[in-house]
N, C-alpha and C positions, 0 to 999 in steps of 0.2 A: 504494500500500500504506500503509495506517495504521498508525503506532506505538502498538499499546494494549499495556503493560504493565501486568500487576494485581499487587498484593499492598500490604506496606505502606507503600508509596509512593503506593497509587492508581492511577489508571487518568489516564498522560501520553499527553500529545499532542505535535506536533513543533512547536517554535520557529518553527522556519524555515520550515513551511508556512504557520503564522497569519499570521506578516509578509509572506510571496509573496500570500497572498491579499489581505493590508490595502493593500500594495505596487500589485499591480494594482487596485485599488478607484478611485488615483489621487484619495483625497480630503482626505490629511494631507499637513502640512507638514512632521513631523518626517521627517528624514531614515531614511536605511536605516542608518546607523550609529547611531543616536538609538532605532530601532525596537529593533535587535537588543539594544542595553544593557538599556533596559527588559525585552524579551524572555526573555533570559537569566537577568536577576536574578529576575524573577516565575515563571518556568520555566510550566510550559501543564499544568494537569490538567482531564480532562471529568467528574469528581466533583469535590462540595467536599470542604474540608478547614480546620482552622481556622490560619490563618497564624501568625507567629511573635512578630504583637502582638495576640493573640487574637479575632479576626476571622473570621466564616466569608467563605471567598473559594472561586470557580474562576475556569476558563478560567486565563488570565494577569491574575490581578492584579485580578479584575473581582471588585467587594463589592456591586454591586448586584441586589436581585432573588435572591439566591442561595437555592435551597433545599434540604435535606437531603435525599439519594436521589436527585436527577437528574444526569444524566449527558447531557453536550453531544457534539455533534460539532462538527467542523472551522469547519463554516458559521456555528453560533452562538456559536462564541467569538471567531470575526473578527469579525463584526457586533459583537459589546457589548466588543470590546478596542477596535476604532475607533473606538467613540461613547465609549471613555472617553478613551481620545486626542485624540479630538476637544476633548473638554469641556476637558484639560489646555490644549491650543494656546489655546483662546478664553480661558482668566485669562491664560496669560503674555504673549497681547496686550493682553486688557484694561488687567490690573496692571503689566506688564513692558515694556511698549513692545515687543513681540516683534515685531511687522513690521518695527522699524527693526533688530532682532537678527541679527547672521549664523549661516547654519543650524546650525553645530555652536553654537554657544552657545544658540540656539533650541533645539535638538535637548536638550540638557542641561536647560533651564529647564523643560522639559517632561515630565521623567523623573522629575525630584525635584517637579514638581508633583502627579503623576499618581502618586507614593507619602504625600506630603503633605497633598495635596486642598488646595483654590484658597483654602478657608480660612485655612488657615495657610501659603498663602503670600502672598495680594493683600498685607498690610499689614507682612510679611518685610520686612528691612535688606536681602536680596538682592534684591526686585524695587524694593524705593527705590533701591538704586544703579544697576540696569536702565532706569530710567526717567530717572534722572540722567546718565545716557550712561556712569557712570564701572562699564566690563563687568569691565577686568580683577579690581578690589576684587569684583564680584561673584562672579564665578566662584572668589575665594576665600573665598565665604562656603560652597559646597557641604561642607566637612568638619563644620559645624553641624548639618547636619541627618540624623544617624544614630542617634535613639532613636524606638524604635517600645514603645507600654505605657508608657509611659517610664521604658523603658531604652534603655540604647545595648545597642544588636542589632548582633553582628558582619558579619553581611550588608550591613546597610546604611552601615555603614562601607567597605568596599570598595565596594561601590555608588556611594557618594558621591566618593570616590576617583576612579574611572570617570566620574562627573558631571563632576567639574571638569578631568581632564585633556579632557574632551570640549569643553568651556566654552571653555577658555585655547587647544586647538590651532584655532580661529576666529580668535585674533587673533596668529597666529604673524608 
């Protein structure tokens, strides 16, 4: 059963089904706890809508390609939430030394990349100190990166929040 509710909210989809699907797909590295943070915070609609730093966006969090009047189902917002997942994981190895990262800190570097975009993060003070080995300083750069428009957008402060306790409970 599909969760389509209408009005002015739009027309949501279920969390939890996108990531069961990206889950089974078995082609990311961020974890299932790494998934659902992102998940949560982007929340899943099959119309766009313009986001909260004025952006047209659907699915979860997906800005690519988006156009006014289409409406997704289940299968095309796994598909273009994993390939933006994807593209997350390939900077914060590239930038971040992520292969050498443990997954809840991988999981983290990836969340706030993939809100960020790899732009502004390959040349980050967070991923210089990821590549430096020194994670703990990194993971307390995540309260940095909470304006979206720029403003600090209160979402993305609890977000970020969320980031880095994800960050730090890696090197418990």
């Amino acid at each position: 059963m599909q969760n389509k509710k209408a009005g002015a909210a739009g027309i949501v989809c279920s969390v939890a089904a996108i990531i069961a699907i990206v889950l089974g797909n078995g082609h990311v590295r961020t974890n299932e706890r790494g998934l659902e943070l992102i998940g949560n915070a982007e929340s899943c609609r099959r119309d766009p809508y313009v986001c909260p730093a004025g952006v047209l966006t659907d699915g979860m969090g997906n800005t690519h390609g988006v156009k006014p009047g289409t409406v997704k189902n289940d299968q095309q917002i796994a598909a273009e939430w994993e390939k933006n997942i994807l593209d997350a994981e390939s900077c914060v190895n590239r930038y971040a030394n992520g292969k050498k990262l443990p997954d809840n800190t991988f999981s983290a570097a990836v969340s706030v990349t993939f809100r960020a975009g790899c732009g502004n993060m390959r040349s980050s003070t967070m991923f210089s100190l990821f590549r430096k080995g020194d994670l703990k300083a990194a993971c307390y750069q995540f309260p940095r990166w909470v304006y979206g428009g720029g403003r600090v957008l209160p979402g993305l402060v609890t977000r970020a929040g969320k980031e880095e306790a994800l960050c730090l409970d890696a090197l418990k």
